[in-house]
NUMARKOL-760033 format. One record per residue (C-alpha): residue number from 1; residue in three letters; z, y, x. Coordinates in steps of 0.2 Angstrom, whole numbers, plus 5000, padded with zeros to 4 digits. Last residue first. Layout:
# residues N
{num=NUM; residu=ALA; z=Z; y=Y; x=X} .
...
# end
This chain:
# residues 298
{num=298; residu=UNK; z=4790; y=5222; x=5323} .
{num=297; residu=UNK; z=4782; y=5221; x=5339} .
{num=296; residu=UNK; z=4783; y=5200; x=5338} .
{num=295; residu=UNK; z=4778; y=5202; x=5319} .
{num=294; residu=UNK; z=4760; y=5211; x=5325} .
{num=293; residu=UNK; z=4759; y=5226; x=5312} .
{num=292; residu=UNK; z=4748; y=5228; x=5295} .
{num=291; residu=UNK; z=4747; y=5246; x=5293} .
{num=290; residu=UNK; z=4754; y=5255; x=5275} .
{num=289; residu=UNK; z=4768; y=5265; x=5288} .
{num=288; residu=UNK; z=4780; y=5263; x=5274} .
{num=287; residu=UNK; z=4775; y=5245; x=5266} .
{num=286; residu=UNK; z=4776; y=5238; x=5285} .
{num=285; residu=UNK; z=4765; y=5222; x=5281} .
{num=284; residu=UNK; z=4766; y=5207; x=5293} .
{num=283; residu=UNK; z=4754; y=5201; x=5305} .
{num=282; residu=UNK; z=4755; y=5183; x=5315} .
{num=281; residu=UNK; z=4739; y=5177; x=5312} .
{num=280; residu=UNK; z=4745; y=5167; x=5296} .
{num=279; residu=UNK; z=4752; y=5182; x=5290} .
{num=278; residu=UNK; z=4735; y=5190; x=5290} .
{num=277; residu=UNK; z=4728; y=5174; x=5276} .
{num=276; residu=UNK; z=4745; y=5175; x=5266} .
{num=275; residu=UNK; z=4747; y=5195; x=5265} .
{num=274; residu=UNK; z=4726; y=5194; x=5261} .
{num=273; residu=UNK; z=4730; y=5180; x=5245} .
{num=272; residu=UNK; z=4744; y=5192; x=5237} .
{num=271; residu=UNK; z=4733; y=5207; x=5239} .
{num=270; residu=UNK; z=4716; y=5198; x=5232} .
{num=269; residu=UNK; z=4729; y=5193; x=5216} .
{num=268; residu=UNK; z=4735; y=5211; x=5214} .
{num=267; residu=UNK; z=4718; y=5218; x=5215} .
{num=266; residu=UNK; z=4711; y=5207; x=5204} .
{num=265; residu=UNK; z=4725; y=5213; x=5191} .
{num=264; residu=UNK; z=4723; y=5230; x=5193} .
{num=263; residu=UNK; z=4703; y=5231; x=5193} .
{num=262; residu=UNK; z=4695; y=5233; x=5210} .
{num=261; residu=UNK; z=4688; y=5250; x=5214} .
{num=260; residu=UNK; z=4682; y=5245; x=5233} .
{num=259; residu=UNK; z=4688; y=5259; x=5244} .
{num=258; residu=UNK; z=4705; y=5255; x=5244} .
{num=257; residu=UNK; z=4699; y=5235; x=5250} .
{num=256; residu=UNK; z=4688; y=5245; x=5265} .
{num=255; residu=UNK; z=4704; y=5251; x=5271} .
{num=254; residu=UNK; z=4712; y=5236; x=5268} .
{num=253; residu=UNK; z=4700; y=5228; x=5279} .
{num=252; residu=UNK; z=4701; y=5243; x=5292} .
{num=251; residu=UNK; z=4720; y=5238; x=5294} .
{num=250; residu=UNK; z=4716; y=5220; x=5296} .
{num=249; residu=UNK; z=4703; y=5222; x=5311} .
{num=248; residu=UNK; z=4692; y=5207; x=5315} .
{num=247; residu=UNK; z=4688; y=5200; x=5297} .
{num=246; residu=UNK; z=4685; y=5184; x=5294} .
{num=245; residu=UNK; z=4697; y=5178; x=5283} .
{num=244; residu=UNK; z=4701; y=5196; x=5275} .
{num=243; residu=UNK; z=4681; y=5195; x=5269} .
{num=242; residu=UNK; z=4683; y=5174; x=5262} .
{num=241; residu=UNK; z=4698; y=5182; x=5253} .
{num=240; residu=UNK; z=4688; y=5196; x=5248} .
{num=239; residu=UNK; z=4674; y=5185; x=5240} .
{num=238; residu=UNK; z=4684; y=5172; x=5231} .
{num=237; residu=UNK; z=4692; y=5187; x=5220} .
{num=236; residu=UNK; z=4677; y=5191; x=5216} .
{num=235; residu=UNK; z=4672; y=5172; x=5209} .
{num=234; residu=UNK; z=4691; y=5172; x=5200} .
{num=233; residu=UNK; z=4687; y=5189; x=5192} .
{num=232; residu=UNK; z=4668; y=5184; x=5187} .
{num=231; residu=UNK; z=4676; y=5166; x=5180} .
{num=230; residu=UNK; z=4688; y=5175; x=5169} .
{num=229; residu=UNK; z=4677; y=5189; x=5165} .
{num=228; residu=UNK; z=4664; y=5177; x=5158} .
{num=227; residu=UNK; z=4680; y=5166; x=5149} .
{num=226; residu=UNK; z=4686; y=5182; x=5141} .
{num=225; residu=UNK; z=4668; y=5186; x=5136} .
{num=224; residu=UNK; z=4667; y=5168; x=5127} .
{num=223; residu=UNK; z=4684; y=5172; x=5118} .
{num=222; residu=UNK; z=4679; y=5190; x=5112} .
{num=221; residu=UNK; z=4660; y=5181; x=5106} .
{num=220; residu=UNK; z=4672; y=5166; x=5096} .
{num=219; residu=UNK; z=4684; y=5181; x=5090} .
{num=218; residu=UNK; z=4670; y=5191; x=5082} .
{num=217; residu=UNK; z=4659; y=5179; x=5075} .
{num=216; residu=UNK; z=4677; y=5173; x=5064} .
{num=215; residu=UNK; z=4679; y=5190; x=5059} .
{num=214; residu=UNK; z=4662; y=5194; x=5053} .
{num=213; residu=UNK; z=4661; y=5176; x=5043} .
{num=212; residu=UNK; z=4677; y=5180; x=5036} .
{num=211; residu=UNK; z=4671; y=5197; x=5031} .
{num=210; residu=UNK; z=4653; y=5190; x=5025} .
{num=209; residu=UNK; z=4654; y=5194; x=5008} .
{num=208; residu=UNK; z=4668; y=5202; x=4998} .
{num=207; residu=UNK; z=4660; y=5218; x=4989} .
{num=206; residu=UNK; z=4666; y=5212; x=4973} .
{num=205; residu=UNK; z=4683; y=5208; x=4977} .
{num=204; residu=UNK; z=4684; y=5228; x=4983} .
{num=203; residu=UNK; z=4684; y=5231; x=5000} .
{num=202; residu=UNK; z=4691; y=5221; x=5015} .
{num=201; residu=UNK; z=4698; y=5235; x=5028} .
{num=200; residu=UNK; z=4703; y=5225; x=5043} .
{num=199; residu=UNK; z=4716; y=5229; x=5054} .
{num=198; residu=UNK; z=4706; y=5231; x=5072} .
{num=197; residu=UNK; z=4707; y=5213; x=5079} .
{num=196; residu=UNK; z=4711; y=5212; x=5096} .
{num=195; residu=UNK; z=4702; y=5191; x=5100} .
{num=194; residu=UNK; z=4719; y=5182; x=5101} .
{num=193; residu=UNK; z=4728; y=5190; x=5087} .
{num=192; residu=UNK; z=4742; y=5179; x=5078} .
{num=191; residu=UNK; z=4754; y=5187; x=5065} .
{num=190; residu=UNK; z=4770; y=5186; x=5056} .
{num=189; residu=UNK; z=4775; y=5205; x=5049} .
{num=188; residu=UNK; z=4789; y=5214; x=5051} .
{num=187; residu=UNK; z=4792; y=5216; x=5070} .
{num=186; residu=UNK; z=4774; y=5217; x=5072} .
{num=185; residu=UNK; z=4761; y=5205; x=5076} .
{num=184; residu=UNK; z=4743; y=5210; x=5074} .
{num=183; residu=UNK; z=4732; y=5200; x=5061} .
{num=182; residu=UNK; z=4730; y=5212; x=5050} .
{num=181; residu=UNK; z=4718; y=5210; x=5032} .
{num=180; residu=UNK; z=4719; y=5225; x=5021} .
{num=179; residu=UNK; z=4716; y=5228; x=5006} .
{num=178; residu=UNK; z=4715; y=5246; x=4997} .
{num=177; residu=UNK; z=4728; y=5254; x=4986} .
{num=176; residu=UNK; z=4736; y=5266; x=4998} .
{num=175; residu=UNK; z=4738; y=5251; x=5009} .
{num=174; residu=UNK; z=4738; y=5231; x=5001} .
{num=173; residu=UNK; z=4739; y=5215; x=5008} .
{num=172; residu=UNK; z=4734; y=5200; x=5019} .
{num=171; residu=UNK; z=4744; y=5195; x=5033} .
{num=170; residu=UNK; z=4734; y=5185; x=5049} .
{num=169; residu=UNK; z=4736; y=5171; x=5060} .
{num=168; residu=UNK; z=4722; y=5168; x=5070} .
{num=167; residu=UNK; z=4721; y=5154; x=5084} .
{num=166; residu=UNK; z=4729; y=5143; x=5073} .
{num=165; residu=UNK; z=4735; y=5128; x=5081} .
{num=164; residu=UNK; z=4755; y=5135; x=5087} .
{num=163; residu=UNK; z=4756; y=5142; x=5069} .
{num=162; residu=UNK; z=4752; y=5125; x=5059} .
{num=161; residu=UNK; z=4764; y=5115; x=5069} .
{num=160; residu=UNK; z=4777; y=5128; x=5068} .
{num=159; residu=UNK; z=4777; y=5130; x=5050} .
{num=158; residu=UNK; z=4774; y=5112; x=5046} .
{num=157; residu=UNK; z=4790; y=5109; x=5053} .
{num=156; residu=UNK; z=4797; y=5115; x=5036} .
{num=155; residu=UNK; z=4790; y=5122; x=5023} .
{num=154; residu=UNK; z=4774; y=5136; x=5021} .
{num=153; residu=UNK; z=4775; y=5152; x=5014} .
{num=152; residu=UNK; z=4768; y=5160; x=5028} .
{num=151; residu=UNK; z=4778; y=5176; x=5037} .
{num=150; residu=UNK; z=4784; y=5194; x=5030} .
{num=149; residu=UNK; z=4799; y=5201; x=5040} .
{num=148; residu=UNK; z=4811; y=5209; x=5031} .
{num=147; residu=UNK; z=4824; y=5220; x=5045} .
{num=146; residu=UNK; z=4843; y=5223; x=5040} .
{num=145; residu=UNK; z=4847; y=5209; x=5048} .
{num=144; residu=UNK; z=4833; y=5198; x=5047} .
{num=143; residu=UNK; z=4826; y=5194; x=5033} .
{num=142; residu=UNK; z=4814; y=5183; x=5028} .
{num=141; residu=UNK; z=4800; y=5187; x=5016} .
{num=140; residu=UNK; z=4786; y=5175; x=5009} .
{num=139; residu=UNK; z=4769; y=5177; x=5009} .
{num=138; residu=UNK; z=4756; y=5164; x=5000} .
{num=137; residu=UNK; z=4745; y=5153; x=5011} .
{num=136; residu=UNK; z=4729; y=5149; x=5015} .
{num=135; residu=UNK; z=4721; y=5138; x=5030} .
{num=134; residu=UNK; z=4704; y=5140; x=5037} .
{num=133; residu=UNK; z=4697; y=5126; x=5047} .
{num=132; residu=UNK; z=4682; y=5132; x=5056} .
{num=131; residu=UNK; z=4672; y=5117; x=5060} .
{num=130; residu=UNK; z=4669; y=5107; x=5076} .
{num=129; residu=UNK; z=4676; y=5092; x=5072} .
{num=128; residu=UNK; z=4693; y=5093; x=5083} .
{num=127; residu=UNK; z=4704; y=5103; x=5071} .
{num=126; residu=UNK; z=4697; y=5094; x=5056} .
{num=125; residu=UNK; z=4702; y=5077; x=5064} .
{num=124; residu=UNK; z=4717; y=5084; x=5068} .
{num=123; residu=UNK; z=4721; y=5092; x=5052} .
{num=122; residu=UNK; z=4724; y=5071; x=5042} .
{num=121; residu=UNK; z=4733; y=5065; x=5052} .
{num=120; residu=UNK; z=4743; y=5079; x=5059} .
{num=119; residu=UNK; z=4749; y=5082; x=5043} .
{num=118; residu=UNK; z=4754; y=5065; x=5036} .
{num=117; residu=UNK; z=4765; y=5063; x=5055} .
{num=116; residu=UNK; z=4772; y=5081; x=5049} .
{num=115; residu=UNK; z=4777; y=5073; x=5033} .
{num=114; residu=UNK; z=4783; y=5059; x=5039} .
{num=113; residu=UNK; z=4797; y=5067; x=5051} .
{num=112; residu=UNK; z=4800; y=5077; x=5035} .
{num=111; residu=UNK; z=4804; y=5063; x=5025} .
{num=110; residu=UNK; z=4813; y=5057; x=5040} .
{num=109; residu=UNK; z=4825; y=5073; x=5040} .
{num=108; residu=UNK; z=4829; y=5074; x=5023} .
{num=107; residu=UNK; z=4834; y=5058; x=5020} .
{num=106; residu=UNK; z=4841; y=5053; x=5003} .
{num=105; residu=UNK; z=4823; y=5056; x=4996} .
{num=104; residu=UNK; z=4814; y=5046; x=5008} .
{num=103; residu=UNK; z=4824; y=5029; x=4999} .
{num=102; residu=UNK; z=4808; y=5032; x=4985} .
{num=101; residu=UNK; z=4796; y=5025; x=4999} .
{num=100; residu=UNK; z=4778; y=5028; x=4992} .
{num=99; residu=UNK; z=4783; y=5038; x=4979} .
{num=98; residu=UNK; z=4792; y=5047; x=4992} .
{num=97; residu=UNK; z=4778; y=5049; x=5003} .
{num=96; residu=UNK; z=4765; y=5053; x=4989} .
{num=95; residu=UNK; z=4776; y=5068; x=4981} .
{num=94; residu=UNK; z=4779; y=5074; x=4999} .
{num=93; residu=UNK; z=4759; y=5074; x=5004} .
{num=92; residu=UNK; z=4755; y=5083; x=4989} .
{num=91; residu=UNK; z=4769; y=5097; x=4992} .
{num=90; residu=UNK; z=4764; y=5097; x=5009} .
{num=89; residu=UNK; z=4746; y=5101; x=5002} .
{num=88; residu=UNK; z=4753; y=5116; x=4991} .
{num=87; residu=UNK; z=4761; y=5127; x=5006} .
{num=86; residu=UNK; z=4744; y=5125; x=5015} .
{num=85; residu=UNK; z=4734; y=5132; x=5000} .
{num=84; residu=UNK; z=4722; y=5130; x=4997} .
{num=83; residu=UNK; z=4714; y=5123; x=5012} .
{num=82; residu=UNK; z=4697; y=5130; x=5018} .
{num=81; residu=UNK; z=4684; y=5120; x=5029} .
{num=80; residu=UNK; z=4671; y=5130; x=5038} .
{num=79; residu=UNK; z=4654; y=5123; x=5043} .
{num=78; residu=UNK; z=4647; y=5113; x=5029} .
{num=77; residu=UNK; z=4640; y=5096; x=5026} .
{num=76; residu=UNK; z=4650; y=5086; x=5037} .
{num=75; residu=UNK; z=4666; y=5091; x=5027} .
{num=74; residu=UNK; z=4654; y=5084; x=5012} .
{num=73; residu=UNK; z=4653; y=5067; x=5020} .
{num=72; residu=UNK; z=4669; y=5067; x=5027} .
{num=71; residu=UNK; z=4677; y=5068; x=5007} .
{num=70; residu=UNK; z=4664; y=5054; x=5000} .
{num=69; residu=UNK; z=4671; y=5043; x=5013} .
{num=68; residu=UNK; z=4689; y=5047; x=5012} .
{num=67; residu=UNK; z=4691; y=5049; x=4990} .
{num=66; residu=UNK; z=4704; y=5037; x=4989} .
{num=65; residu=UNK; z=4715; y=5045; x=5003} .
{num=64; residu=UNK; z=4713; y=5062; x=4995} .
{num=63; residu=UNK; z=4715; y=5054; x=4977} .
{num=62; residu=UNK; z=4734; y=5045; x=4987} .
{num=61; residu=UNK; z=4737; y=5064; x=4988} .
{num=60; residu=UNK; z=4737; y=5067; x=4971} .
{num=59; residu=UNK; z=4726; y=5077; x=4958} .
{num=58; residu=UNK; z=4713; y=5084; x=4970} .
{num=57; residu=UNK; z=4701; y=5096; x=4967} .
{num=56; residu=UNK; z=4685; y=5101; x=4979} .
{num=55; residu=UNK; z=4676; y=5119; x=4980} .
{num=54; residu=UNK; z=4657; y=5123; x=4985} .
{num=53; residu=UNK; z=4656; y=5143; x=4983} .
{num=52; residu=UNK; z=4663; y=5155; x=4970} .
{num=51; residu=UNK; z=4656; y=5174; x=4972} .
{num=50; residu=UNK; z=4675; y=5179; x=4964} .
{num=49; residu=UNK; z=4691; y=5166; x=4963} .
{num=48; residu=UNK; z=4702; y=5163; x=4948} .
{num=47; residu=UNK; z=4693; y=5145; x=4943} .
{num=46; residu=UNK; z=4697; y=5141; x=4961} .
{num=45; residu=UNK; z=4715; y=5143; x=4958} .
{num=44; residu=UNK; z=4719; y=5124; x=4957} .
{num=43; residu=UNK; z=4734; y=5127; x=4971} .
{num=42; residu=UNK; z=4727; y=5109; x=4981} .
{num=41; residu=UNK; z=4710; y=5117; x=4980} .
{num=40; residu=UNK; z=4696; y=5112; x=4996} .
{num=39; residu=UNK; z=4686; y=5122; x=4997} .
{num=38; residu=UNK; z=4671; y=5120; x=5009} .
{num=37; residu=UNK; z=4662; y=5136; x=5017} .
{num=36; residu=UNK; z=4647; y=5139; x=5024} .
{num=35; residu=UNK; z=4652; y=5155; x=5036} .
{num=34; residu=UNK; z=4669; y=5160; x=5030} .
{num=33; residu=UNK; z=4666; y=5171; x=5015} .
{num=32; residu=UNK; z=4673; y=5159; x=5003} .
{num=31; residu=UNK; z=4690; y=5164; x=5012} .
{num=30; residu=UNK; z=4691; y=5182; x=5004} .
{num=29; residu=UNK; z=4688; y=5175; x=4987} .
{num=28; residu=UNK; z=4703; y=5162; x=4989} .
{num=27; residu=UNK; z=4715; y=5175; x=4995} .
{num=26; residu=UNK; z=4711; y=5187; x=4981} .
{num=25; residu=UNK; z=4727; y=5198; x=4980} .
{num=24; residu=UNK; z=4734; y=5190; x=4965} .
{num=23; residu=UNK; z=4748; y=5180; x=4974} .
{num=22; residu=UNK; z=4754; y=5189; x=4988} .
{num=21; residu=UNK; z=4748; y=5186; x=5005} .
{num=20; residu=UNK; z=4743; y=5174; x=5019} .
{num=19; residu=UNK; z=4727; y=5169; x=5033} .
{num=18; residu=UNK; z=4729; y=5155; x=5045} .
{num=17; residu=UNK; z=4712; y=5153; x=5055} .
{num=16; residu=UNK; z=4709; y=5137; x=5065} .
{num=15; residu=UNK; z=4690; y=5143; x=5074} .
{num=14; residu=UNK; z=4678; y=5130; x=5077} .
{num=13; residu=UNK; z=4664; y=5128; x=5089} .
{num=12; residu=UNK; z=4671; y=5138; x=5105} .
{num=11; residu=UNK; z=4661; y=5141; x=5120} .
{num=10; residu=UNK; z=4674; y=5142; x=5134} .
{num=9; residu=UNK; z=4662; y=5146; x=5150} .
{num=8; residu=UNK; z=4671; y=5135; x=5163} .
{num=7; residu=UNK; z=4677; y=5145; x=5182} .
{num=6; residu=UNK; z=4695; y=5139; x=5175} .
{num=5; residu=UNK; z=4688; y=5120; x=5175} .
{num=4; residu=UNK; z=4689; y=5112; x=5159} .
{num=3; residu=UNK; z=4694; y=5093; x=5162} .
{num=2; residu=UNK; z=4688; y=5084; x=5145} .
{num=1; residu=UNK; z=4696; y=5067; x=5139} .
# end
């Protein structure tokens, strides 16, 4: 167990990056350029993909369980770990339960009870190793009223699970005939965007090389920065309450607060700890005269 203070620089090791679109669109080319990536190829599209990297095949579940050793050594020998695709691997981890225990298929909800326990086993280790796990899916459409919203093509809890880790969660398609990789939400599109990622302009399938790679950088130095301002914010905000504790004249304090050029947010959170530290003396705010005033006079 780790306790990570709030004032803590948050320097992430692995990204979980969800990424899905149409069939045909080059979903397996695009991951290969992840930073040092690891295929593994539940769909068996490899053979499909452009600049091909290190890729893995499975027949069956129980031949991902067979082949643990050999499987962790290769994870430990690169740096981002691709599953392709996710829909696929429930598929694979079904077909094994219910060989495994055949009364599974007369209930639906403890199959997928199971399933999500088969999950969890085997992304939490990935999840906490360090690497960039980088999940594929196809699209599907929902609709919604009159409203179609495109999401992951992937069943059941799964869907959840899978969405609450990512911390990118983009849709992959076409505009005016170019790709294009968006990770902001919208109210037809499923998406994730933790670091404000610009919609991403891919390129041809030959002039895929480091985009993954790109994005992945990008949202590790935007998280980091977040944390920095984080602890700069909380340290400033330190500062003015230790300033409203020892101050002499409240009213000139606020003055000098006006004065200072604080940012919205820091403001509101100095404001809320000065009302506390001058209502301990016995001062209230008069919002209409903007003057701190003795409560007894009040």
């Amino acid at each position: 167990m780790r306790l990570i203070q709030q004032t803590d620089d948050m320097n992430v090791l692995g990204l979980n990056v969800l990424f899905y679109g149409d069939p045909g669109i080059g979903k397996t080319t695009l991951a290969f350029t992840a930073p040092n990536p690891l295929l593994l190829d539940f769909d068996r599209g490899v053979h499909r993909a452009s600049h091909r990297k290190n890729a893995l095949q499975f027949d069956s579940w129980q031949d991902v369980i067979d082949s643990k050793l050999d499987l962790d050594k290769l994870i430990a020998q690169h740096d981002s770990i691709i599953i392709d695709t996710a829909g696929t691997v429930i598929e694979a981890m079904q077909a094994y339960l219910v060989k495994s225990n055949p009364a599974l298929l007369r209930n639906g909800i403890k199959l997928w009870g199971e399933t999500k326990r088969l999950f969890q086993e085997f992304f939490l280790p990935l999840k906490l190793s360090g690497k960039n796990v980088i999940f594929i899916a196809h699209a599907k459409e929902k609709e919604e009223g009159d409203v179609r919203i495109k999401r992951p093509l992937i069943p059941g809890s799964s869907y959840d699970l899978l969405m609450q880790a990512c911390d990118l969660v983009g849709y992959y398609t076409t505009i005016a005939n170019k790709r294009v990789l968006t990770f902001d939400l919208s109210d037809t599109v499923t998406a994730k965007n933790c670091a404000e990622i610009q919609p991403v302009y891919v390129g041809t399938l030959h002039e895929m090389t480091t985009q993954l790679t790109e994005i992945i950088n990008h949202t590790k130095t935007a998280i980091a920065k977040r944390s920095k301002e984080q602890e700069e914010a909380i340290a400033l905000v330190g500062e003015w309450i230790k300033k409203a504790e020892t101050a002499k004249d409240a009213n000139k304090f606020v003055a000098d607060l006006g004065k200072a050029g604080l940012g919205d947010s820091v403001k509101r959170t100095v404001w809320a700890g000065v009302v506390q530290t001058f209502g301990a003396r016995g001062l209230t705010w008069n919002a209409e005269t903007k003057q701190f005033e003795d409560k007894k006079n009040v």
